[in-house]
C-alpha positions as CSV (number, residue, x, y, z in Angstrom):
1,X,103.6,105.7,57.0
2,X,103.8,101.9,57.5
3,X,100.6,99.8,58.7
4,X,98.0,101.6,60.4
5,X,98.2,99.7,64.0
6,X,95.1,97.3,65.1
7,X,95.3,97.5,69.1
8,X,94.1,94.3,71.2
9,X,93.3,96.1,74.6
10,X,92.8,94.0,77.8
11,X,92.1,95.0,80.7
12,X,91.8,93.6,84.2
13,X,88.3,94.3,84.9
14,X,87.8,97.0,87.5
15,X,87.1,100.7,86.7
16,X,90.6,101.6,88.1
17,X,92.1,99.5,84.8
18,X,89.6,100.1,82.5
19,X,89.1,103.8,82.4
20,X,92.7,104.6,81.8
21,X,93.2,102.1,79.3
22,X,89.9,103.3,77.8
23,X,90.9,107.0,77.8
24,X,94.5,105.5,75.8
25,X,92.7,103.6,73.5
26,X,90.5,107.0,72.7
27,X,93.8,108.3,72.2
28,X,94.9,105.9,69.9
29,X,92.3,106.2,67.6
30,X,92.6,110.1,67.5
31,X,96.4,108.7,66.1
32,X,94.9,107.3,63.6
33,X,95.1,103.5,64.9
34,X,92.6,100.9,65.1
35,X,91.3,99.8,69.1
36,X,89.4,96.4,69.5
37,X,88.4,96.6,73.4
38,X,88.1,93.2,75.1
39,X,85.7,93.2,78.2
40,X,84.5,90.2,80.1
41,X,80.8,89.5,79.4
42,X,80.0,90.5,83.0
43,X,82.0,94.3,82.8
44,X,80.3,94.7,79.4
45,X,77.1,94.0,80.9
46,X,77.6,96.4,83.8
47,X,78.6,99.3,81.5
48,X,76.2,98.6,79.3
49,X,73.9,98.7,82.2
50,X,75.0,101.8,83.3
51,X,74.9,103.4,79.5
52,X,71.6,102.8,78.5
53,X,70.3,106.4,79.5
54,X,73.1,108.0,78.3
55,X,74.0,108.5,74.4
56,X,76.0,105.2,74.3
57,X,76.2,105.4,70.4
58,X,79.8,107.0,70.0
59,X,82.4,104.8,71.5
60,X,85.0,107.1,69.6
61,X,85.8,104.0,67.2
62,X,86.3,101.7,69.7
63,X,85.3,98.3,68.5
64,X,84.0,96.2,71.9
65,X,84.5,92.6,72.3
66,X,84.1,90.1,75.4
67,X,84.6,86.8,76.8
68,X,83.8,85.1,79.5
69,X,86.0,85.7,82.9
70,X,85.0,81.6,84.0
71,X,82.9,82.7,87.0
72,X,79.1,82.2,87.8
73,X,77.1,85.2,87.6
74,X,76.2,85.1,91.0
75,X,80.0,84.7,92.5
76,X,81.6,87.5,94.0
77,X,83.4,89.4,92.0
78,X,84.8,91.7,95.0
79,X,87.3,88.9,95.7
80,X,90.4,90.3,93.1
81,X,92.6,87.4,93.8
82,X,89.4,85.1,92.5
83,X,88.4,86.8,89.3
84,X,92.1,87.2,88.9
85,X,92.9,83.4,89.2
86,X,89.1,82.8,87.5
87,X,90.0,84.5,84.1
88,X,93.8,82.9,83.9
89,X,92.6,79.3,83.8
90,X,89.5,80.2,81.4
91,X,90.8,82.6,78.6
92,X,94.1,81.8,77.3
93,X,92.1,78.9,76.0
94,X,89.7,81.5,74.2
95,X,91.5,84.4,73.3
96,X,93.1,83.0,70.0
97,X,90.3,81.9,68.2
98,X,89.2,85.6,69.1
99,X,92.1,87.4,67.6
100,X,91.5,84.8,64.8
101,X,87.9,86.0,64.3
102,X,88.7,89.8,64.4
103,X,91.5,89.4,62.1
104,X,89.1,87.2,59.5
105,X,86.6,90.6,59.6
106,X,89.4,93.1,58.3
107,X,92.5,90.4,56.8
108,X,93.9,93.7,55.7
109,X,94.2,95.2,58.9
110,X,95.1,92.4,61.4
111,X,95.9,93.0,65.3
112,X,98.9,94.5,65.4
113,X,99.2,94.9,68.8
114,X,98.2,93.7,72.3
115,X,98.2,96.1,74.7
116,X,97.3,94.4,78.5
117,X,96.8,95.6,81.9
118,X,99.1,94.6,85.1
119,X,97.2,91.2,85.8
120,X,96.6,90.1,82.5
121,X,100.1,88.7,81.3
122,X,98.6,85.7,80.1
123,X,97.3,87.6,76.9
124,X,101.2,89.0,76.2
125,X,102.1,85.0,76.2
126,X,99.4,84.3,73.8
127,X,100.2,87.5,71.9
128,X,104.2,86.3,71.7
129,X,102.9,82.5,70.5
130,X,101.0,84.4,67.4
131,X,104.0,86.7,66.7
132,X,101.6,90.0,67.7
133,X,103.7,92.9,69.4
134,X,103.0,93.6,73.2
135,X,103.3,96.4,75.5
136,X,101.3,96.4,79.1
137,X,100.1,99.1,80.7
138,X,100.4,99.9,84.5
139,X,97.2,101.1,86.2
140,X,99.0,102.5,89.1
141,X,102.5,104.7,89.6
142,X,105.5,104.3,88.1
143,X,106.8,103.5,91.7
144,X,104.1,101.2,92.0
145,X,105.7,99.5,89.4
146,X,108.6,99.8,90.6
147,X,108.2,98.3,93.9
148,X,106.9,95.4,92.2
149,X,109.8,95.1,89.8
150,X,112.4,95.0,92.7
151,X,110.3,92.8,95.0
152,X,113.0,90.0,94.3
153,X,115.8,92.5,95.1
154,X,113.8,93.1,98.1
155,X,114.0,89.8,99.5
156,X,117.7,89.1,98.5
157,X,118.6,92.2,100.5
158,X,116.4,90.3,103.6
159,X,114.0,93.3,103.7
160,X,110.7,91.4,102.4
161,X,110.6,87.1,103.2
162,X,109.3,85.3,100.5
163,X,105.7,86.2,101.0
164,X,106.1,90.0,100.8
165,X,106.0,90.9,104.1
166,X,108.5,92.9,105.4
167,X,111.0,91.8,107.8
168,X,111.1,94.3,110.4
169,X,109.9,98.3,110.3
170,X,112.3,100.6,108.6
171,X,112.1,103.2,106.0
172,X,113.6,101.9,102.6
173,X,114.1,104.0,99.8
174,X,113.5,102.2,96.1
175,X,116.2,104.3,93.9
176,X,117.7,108.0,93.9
177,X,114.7,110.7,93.6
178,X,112.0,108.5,94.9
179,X,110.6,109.2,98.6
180,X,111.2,107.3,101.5
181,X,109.0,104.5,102.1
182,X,107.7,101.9,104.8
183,X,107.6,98.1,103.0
184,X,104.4,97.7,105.0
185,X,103.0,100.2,102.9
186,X,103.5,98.0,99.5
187,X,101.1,97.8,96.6
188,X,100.7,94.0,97.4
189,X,100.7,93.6,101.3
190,X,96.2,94.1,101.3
191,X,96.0,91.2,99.1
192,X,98.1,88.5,101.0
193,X,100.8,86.2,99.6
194,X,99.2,84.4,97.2
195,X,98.8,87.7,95.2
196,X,102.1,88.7,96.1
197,X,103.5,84.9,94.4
198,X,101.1,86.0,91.3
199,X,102.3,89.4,91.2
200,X,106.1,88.3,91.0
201,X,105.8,85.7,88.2
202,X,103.5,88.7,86.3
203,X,106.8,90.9,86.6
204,X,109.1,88.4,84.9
205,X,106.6,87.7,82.4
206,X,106.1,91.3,81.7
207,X,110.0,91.9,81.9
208,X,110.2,89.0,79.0
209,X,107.1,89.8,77.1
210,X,105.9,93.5,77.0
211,X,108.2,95.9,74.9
212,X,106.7,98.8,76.5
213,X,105.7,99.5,79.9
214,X,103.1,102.8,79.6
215,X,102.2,104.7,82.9
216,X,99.6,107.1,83.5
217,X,102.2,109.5,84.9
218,X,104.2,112.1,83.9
219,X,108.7,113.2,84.5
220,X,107.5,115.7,86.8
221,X,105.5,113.5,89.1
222,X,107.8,110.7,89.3
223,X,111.3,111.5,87.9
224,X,113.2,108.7,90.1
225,X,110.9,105.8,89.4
226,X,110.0,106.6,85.2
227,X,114.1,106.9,84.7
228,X,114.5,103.2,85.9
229,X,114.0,101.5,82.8
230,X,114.4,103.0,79.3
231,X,111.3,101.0,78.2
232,X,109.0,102.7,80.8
233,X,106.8,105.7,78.8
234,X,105.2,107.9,81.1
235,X,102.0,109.0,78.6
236,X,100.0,111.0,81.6
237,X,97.9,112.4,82.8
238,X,95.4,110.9,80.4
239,X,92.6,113.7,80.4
240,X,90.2,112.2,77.6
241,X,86.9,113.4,79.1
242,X,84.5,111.3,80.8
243,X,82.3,110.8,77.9
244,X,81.9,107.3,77.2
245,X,79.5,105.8,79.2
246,X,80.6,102.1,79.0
247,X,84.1,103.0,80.7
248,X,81.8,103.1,84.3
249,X,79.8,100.8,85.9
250,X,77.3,103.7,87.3
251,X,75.3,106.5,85.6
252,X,76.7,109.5,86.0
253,X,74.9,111.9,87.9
254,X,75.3,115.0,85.9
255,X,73.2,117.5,88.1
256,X,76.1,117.9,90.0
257,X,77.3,120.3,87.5
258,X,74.6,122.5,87.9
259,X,74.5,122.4,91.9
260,X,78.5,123.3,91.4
261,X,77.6,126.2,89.3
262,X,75.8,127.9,91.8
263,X,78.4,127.4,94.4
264,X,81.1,130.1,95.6
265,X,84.5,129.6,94.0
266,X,86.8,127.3,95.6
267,X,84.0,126.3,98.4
268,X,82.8,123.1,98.2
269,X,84.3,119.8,99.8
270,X,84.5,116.6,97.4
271,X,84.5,113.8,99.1
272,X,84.8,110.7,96.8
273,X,86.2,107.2,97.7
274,X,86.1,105.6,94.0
275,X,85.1,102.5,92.6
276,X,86.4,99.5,95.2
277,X,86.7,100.9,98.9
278,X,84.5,99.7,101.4
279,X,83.7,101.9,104.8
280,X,82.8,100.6,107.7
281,X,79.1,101.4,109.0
282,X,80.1,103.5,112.0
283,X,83.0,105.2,110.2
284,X,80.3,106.0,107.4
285,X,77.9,107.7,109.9
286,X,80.7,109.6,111.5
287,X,82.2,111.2,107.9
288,X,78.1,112.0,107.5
289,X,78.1,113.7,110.9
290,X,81.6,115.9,110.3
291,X,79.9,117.0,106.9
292,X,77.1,118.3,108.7
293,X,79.6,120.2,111.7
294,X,81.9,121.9,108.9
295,X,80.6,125.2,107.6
296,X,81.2,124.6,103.6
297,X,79.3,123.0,101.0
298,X,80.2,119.7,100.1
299,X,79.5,116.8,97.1
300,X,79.9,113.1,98.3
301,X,80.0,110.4,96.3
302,X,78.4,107.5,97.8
303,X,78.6,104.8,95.4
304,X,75.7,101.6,95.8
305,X,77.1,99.4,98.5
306,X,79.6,101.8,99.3
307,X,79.4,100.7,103.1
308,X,78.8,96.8,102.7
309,X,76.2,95.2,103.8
310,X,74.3,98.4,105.6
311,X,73.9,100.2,102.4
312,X,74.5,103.6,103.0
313,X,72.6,103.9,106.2
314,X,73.3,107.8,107.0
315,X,72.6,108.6,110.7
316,X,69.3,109.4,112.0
317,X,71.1,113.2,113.2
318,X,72.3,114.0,109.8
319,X,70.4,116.6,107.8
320,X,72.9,117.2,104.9
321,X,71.1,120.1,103.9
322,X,74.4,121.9,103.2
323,X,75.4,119.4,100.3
324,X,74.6,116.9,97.8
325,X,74.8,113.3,97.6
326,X,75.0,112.0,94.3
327,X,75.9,108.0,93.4
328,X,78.6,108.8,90.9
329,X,79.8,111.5,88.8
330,X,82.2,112.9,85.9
331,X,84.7,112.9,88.3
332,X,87.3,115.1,86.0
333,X,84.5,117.5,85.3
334,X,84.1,117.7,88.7
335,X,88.0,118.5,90.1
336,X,88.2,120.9,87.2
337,X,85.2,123.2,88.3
338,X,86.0,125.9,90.2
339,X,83.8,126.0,93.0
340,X,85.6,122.8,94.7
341,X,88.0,123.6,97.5
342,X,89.4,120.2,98.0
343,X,89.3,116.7,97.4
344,X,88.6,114.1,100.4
345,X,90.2,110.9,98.5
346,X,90.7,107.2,99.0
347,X,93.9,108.7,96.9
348,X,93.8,105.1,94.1
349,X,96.3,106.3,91.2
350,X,93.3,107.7,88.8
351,X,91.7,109.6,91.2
352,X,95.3,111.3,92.3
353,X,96.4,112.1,88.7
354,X,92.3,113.3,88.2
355,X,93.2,115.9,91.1
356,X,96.7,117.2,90.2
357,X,95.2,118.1,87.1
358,X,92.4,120.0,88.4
359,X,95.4,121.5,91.0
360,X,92.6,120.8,94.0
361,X,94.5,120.1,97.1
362,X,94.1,116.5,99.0
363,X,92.5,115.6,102.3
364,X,94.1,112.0,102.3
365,X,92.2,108.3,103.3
366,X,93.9,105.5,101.8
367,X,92.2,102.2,102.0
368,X,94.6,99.7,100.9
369,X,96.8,98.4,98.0
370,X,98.8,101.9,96.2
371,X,96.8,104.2,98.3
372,X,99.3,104.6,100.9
373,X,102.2,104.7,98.2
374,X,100.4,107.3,96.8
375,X,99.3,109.2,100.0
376,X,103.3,109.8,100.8
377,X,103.5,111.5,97.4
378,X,100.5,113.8,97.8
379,X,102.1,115.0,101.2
380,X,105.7,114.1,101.7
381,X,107.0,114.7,97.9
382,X,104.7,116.8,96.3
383,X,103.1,118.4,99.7
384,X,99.7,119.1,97.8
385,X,97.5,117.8,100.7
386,X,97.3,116.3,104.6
387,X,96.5,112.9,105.9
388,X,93.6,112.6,108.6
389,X,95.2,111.2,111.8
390,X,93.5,107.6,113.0
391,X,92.8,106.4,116.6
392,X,94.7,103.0,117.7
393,X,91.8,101.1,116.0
394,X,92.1,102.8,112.5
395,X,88.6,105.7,113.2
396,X,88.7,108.7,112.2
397,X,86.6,111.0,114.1
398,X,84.6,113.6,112.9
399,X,86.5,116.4,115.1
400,X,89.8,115.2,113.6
401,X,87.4,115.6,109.7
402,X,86.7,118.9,110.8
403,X,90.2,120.0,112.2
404,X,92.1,118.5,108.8
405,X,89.4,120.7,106.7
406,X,90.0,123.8,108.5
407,X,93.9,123.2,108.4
408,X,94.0,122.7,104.6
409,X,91.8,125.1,103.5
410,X,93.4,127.8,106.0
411,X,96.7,126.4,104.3
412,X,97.7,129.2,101.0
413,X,100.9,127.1,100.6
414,X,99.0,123.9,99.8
415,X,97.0,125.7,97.1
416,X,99.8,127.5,95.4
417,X,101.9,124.1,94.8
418,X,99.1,122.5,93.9
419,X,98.5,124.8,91.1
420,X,102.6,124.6,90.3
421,X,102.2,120.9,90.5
422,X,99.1,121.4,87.4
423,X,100.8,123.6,85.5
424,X,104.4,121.3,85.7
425,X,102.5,118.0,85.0
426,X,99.5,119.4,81.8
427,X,103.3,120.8,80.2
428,X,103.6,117.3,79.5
429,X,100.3,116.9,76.8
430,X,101.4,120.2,75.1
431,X,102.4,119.1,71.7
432,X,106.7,119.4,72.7
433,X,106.3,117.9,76.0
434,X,107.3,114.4,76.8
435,X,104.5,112.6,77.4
436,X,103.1,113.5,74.1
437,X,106.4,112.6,72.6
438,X,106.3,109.2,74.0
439,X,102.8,108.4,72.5
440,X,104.3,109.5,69.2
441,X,107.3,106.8,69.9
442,X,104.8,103.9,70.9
443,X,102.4,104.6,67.9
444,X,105.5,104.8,65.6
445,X,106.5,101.4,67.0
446,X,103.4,100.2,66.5
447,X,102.7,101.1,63.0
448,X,106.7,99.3,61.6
């Protein structure tokens, strides 16, 4: 055995980074490895925040660190691009001095390793200046990534301009064994060219940088985009369970479980939009409303400010007394339990991987940035769920909520691959499949 590896992890700081680099870094440590976890003082706050009724003692020997992300407390922290932008110009300056400090705690086991988010290529420079290893780790799909990666491609062939949008509307398909896909419908094109000008110099500083490019994704769900590059490890789905409190910025409302319990088997819609989409107020009352009209149970998760500024204001008709309405929950717990028929899903990249492994089928609403990407998977590739159809201004009505429900549930086809599409991508965390085998590559990397 060589060195026992001493992990840096950084994420970008939104739950949709930080819980799957959390869940890796648990796994790390079960390897045997060391895990320093850098939050920004603000994320720590929040999660501890959100921790302090819960048992936030065991942190499965995670060691937690922060800095500060350069913004006022009182900015808005909504704004990606900003904190984005915020944290480049104020922690490069930082970090070493940090690494410097950690190291001087335990000189005999230094960091070994800095393992980043997308966003945060900054910290792989740093990383390379101090002659630490790096790998990154994509919080969305390996197509995701891909997209990104042949963005300059993209524009040579004349089907993006220079600001990532795309020249004219076709269908485009990225590499063999990867479904067909609009350019509009590009991880990048909700946050606007300055993003997309950040996101392109991140790629060639990743390409340069990072030895390793992990994805929460398995061969089975993506076998066109994960062969692209020898040095992309699918290591999904990560499935540690949602028991450390500072990897969410809520509480956990755990009498969900119960109320679950006492529901008929595969019964209950779960309607949950994660931790950054916002609904318009109308829109919000008329999801409320179709709750009410269908005839099934259902558990909503309506997050604080999960409707902007009106705050959740349910409509004066709706009685809900059919289901339960819970702030946030342990969402894997949740699309594991068998009394939920189907999952109602803004369809972000944890969320999708969370309900494949639960083999719940999908009622699709994608907000922005991956969704879409990931919403032609669910129903073109994999065919595991249905998209709601949307008036000319974007609504969804609650007739077309009910109709959808009614469709997939009525729909044996749906539930059987979804199942298949469980059983095809868990094979790959048995001890001989291949994401497990790739963990065992990057920790044996880690550790010369």
């Amino acid at each position: 055995m060589g060195i026992i590896p001493h992990f840096l992890a950084i994420p970008f700081p939104v739950l949709g980074h930080i819980n799957p680099l959390t869940q890796f870094s648990n796994l790390l440590t079960k390897h045997g490895c060391k895990v320093t976890f850098l939050h920004t003082e603000f994320s720590h706050k929040r999660a501890q925040i959100s921790a302090k009724d819960g048992d936030s003692k065991d942190h499965n020997n995670i060691n937690y660190v922060t800095l500060p992300d350069g913004l006022d407390h009182e900015d808005d922290r909504s704004d990606l691009v900003k904190v984005l932008l915020s944290m480049k110009s104020k922690m490069p300056s930082l970090l070493p001095k940090l690494i410097e400090d950690i190291n001087a705690l335990d000189p005999e086991n230094k960091i070994s390793c800095i393992l980043a988010t997308f966003n945060m290529s900054w910290a792989l420079q740093i990383g390379h200046q101090m002659g630490i290893k790096c790998a990154v780790m994509f919080p969305f799909s390996a197509t995701g990534l891909v997209s990104a990666l042949f963005s300059p491609k993209l524009i040579h062939d004349g089907i993006l301009d220079s600001d990532g949008n795309p020249t004219k509307s076709q269908e485009i398909q990225l590499a063999p064994n990867i479904p067909m896909m609009n350019p509009k419908d590009f991880l990048w094109r909700s946050l606007g060219k300055d993003f997309f000008k950040f996101m392109m110099q991140e790629m060639k500083d990743i390409e340069l940088l990072a030895e390793w490019w992990l994805c929460n994704t398995a061969y089975d769900l993506e076998p066109g985009a994960v062969s692209i590059s020898p040095r992309l490890l699918p290591i999904g789905p990560l499935m540690e369970p949602d028991n450390n409190k500072s990897s969410s910025f809520w509480k956990e409302d755990t009498t969900c479980l119960e109320w679950l319990d006492q529901q008929q088997p595969q019964s209950v819609v779960y309607v949950s939009f994660g931790s950054l989409a916002v609904m318009e107020s109308n829109q919000f009352k008329e999801l409320a409303l179709a709750l009410d009209l269908i005839d099934k149970p259902f558990l909503w998760v309506v997050r604080p400010g999960n409707n902007g500024e009106k705050n959740n204001e349910f409509p004066d008709e709706f009685h809900g007394n059919k289901g339960k309405i819970v702030s946030w929950v342990p969402q894997k717990k949740i699309l594991n339990h068998p009394s939920i028929s189907c999952f109602v899903s803004h369809c972000g990249w944890n969320s999708t991987i969370e309900g494949i492994s639960g083999g719940v089928p999908f009622l699709c609403w994608p907000f922005f940035v991956d969704q879409v990407m990931n919403t032609t998977y669910i129903c073109d590739a994999w065919k595991v769920g249905m998209e709601f159809d949307r008036d000319e201004n974007g609504f969804i009505s609650k007739e077309e909520i009910m109709k959808r429900v009614d469709q997939l549930l009525g729909d044996e086809g749906i539930r059987e691959r979804s199942l298949k599409l469980k059983e095809a991508t868990m094979k790959n965390l048995s001890e001989d499949g291949q994401s497990s085998k790739n963990i065992e590559k990057f920790v044996n990397w880690s550790s010369k």
